[in-house]
N, C-alpha and C positions, 0 to 999 in steps of 0.2 A: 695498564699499559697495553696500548696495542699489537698485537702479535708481527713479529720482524717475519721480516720477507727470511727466506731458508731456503738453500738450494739443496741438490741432491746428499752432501756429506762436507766431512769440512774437519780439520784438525784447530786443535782447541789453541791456538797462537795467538798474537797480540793482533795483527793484521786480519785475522775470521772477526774479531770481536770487536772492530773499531767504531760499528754505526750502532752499536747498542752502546756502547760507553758516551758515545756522546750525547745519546736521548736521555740520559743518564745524569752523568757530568761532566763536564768538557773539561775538568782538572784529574778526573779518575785516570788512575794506569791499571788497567783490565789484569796484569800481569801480579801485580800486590794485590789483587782481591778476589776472594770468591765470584767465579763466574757461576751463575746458575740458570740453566737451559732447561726450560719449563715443554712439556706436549702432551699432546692424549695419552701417548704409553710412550713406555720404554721396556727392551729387550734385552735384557744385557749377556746373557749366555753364560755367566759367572761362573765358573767351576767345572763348565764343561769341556768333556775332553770331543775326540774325533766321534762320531755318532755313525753308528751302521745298522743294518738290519732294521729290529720292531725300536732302539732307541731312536731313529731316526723321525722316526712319529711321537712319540711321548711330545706330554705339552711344554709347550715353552713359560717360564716366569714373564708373566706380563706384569709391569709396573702401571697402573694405570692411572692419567694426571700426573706423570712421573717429570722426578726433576734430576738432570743429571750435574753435580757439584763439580767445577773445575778449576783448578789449584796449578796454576804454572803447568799449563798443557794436559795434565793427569788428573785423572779422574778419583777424586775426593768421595765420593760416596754416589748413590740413587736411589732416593726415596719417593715415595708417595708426597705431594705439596702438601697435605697437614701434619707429615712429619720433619717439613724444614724448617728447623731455625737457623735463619739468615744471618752472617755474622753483618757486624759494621760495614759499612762499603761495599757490600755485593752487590754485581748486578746481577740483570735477571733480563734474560732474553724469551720472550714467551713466542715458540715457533709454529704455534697453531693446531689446528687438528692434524697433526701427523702422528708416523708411529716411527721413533729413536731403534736402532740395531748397531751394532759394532758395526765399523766401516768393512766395505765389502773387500773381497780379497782374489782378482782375475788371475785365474790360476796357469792362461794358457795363452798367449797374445803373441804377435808376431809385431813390434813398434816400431821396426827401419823399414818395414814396409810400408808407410803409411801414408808416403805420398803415389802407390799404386791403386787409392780409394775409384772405384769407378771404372779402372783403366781393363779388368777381367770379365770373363766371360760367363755367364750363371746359368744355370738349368741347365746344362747339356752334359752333363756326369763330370766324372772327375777329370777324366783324360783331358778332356775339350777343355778344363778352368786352370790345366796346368799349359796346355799349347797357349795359352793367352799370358800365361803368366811370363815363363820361362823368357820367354825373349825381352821382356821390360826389366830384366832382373842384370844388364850391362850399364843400367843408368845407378850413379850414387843417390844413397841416401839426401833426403833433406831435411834437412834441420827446420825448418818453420814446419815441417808435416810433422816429425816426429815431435816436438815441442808441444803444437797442438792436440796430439793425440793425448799426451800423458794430461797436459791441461785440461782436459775435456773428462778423462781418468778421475781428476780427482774430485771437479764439477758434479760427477755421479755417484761420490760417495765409495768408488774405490781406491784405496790408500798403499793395497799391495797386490804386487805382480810378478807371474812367470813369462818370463817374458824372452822367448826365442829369437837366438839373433847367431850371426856368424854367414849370414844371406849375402850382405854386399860389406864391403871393402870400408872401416872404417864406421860401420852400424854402430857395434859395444860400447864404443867410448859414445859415440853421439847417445845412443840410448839411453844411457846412465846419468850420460848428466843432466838429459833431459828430465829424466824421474827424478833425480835430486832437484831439479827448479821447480818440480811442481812439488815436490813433498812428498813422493812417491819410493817405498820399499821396492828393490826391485830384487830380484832372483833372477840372473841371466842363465841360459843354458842353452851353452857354446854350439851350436849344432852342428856335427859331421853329414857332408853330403859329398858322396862320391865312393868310391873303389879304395883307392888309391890313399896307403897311409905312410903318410910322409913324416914320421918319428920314430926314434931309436928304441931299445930296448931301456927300462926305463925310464924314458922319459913320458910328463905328462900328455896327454892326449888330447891337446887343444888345436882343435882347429887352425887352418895355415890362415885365413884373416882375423883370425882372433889372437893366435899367440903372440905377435908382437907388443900387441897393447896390454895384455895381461903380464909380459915381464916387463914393461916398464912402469907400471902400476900394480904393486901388491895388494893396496886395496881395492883393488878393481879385482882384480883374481879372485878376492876372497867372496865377491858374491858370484863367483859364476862358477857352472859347471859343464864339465866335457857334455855334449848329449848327442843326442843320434836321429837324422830326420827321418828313415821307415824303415823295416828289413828288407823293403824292393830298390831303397835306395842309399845304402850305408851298406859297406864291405860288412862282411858278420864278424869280422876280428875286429873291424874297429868300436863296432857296439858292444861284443864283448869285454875290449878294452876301457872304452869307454865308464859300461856299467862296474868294473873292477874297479876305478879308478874314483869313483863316487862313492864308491864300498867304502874304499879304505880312507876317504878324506872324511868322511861324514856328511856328504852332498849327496840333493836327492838329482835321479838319473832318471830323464824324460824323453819320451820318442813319440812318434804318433804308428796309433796299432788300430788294426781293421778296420782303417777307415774306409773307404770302397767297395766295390765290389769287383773294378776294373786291378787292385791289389791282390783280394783272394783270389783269381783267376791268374794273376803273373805269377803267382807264387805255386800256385799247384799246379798245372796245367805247362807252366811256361809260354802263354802266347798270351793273345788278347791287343786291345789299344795301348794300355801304357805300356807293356813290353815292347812295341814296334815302336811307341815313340820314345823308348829310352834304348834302344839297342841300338849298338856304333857310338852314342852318345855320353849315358852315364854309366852303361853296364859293359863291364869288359870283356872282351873276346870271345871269352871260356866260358861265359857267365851259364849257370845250369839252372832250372828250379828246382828248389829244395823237395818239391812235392809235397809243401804243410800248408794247413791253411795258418794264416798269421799267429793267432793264438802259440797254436805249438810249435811252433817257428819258434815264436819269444822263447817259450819253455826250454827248447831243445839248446839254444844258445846263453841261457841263464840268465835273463834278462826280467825276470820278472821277481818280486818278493818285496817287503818291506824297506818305503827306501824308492823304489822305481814310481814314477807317475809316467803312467800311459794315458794317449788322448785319442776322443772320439769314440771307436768300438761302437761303430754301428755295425759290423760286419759279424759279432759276436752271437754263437747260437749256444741254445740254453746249458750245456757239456761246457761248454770255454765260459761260461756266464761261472760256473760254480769255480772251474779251475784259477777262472783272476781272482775270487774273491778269497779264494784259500791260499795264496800266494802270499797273500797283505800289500800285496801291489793296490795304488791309490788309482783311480779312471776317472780325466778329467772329461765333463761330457759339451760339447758346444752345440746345442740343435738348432742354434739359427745358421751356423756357418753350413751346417750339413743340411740343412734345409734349403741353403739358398746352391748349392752346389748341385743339390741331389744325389746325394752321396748312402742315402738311407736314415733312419731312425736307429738310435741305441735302444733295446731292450730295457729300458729305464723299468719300468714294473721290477722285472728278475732280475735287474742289479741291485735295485733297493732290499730286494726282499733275502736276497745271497750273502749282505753280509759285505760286499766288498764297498772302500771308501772312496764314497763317490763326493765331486766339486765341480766346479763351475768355471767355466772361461767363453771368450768371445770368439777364439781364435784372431786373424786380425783383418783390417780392412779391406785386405785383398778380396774378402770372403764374408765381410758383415757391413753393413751399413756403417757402426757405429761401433764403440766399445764399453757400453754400458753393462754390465755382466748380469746387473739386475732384472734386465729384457731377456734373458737366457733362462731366466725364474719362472718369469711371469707368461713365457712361451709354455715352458712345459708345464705350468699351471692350468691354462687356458686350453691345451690341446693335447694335455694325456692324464689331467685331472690330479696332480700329484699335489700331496695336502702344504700346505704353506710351511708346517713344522719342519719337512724336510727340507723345504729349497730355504727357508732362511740358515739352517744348518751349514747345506752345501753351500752355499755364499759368504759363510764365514768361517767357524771353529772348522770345517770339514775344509775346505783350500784351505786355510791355514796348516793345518796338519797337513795334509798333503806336499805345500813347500817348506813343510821343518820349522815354520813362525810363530809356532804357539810358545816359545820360549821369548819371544821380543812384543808380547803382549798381541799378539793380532788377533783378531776374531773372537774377539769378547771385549767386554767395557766389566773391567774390574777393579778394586780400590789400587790405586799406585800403578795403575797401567796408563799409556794413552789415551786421552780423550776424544779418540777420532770414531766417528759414528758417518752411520747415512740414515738416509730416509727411504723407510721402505715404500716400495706402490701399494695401492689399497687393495690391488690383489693378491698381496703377500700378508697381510694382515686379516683378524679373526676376533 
């Protein structure tokens, strides 16, 4: 049989499986019979937990000529093709020289954004990409933008996401149920931006565009969590609250930390471009700087330890490199967003080698072309030389663990879990 055409990743349903059942038999129901997905290798990650430090490098099990068995969406077993025997009526999808991984897992996305693709301003630091932003952020979400984006998600062979919202009016519910039509696990996290904390003692700490949809939807609630957009721009009691309130529900607590330099400079120093472009604006009257650089900012206010994902940390110097990773705080790293911003490099070498639990996101269109998480791999492959073992890691079991999904099967292909895979680039492959 000729090898079927394969896109990036794909959940193992009756609708992935339609044009191989028919080359097949046009009487077969895909859904009653062993599916079996034949390719050069297969990855599965089986057994493995979050990877830090030297396991981060250890070799991966490669299945090679590997077939992966699929039993009503779930993954039936992965063997080498001369140890398959095929039952009655299987079929058998052979997807050519590629290499099978558990489906990729973007740990850090911005989706109601996504009809701002194009509309900001790049290379001129951070200040200059937020004066571009900020003012396009009075128009609503759009739903054919955010549709697409998740569409395109799962096109790439990613299945789960963190995914920041509480930006404009009505985002949450759009975003969610855009990830439910494309088949996408989502983790929303609520984001506080501003001073100003409009809830009682306690009460939960959701965002004022977010609460109302979260109590008229309990299962909408249940995947999101309160979170915090920076400590330059989030009241420090509401991040504190915030991360309190993730503590005690069993949700992980996310913020974005040292991204800038135009940040570590408002935060120590008190002045700079973003302080004069957010003063009279988002910062209140009084506003002081704390005098820390970000890192102990977080520390000081408790916001860091197992449980918290922080994002970016290009601002991180080798002191704060050791302090996240002894926290158990997760850092999720995006270098094409901070590349196209110029925002700086994260210390990727000294994070890898500290110990602390690093993953992978796109950030979102405001700030990347596209949201392929797998290009976030194959960047820092190509331009900091980092060995494949890790970045398939961080693409999978590693953001999984970081958004708490390694109990819902994510970031591994194991017997009785989902059957959802990508396809890695041949730069991630060895």
């Amino acid at each position: 049989m000729p090898a079927a055409a394969v896109d990036g990743g794909g959940h193992m349903n009756k609708d992935e499986t339609e044009s191989s059942a028919t080359e097949l038999s046009a009487a077969a129901d895909p859904m009653d019979n062993v599916l079996a997905i034949r390719a050069k290798s297969v990855l599965t990650l089986a057994g493995e937990g979050p990877a830090r430090a030297a396991r981060l490098f250890a070799p991966l099990k490669k299945i090679d000529n590997g077939v992966l068995l699929v039993r009503d969406g779930l993954v039936e077993d992965v063997l080498p093709w001369s140890q398959v025997r095929l039952p009655a009526g299987a079929l058998v999808r052979d997807v050519g020289a590629v290499c099978l991984a558990p489906a990729c897992v973007n740990a850090h996305t911005h989706l109601e954004l996504s009809h701002l693709a194009e509309k900001t301003r790049w290379g001129k630091g951070f200040t200059a990409w937020l004066q571009s932003l900020v003012p396009l952020l009075s128009a609503a979400p759009r739903a054919d933008a955010v549709e697409n984006a998740c569409a395109s998600l799962a096109l790439y062979g990613t299945l789960y996401v963190g995914n920041i919202t509480g930006s404009l009016p009505g985002g949450t519910v759009l975003a969610d149920a855009a990830c439910n039509e494309a088949g996408l696990t989502a983790s929303h996290f609520c984001e506080w931006f501003g001073y100003c904390a409009p809830f009682a003692d306690g009460e939960r700490p959701w965002p004022s565009r977010c609460r109302q949809a979260l109590a008229d939807d309990p299962f909408l609630m249940a995947r999101c969590a309160p979170g915090g957009h920076a400590l330059y721009s989030t009241g420090p009691e509401i991040l504190a609250a915030a991360r309190q309130d993730c503590t005690r529900m069993g949700r992980v607590f996310s913020f974005h930390l040292a991204e800038s330099p135009e940040e570590t400079q408002m935060l120590t120093s008190g002045d700079g471009p973003l302080r004069e472009f957010y003063d009279g604006v988002v910062l209140p009257p009084d506003w002081t700087a704390p005098g820390l650089r970000p890192l102990a900012y977080a520390v000081k206010l408790g916001l860091l330890g197992p449980g918290t994902l922080a994002v970016h940390g290009t601002q991180l110097d080798a002191q704060e490199v050791e302090v996240l990773a002894a926290s158990g705080a997760a850092l999720c790293l995006c270098p094409r967003s901070n590349r196209n911003l110029g925002v700086g490099v994260a210390p990727v070498r000294e994070l890898m080698e500290s110990g602390a639990l690093l993953c992978l996101g796109t950030d979102g269109l405001t700030s990347n072309r596209d949201l392929d998480v797998r290009k976030e791999a194959v960047w820092l492959r190509e331009t900091m030389d980092v060995p494949p073992e890790a970045l398939v890691r961080m693409l999978t079991v590693n953001s999984a663990a970081a958004l708490n999904l390694l109990g819902c099967g994510a970031g591994r292909l194991e017997k009785g879990g989902p059957a959802d895979f990508c396809v890695l680039p041949e730069t991630l492959t060895y």
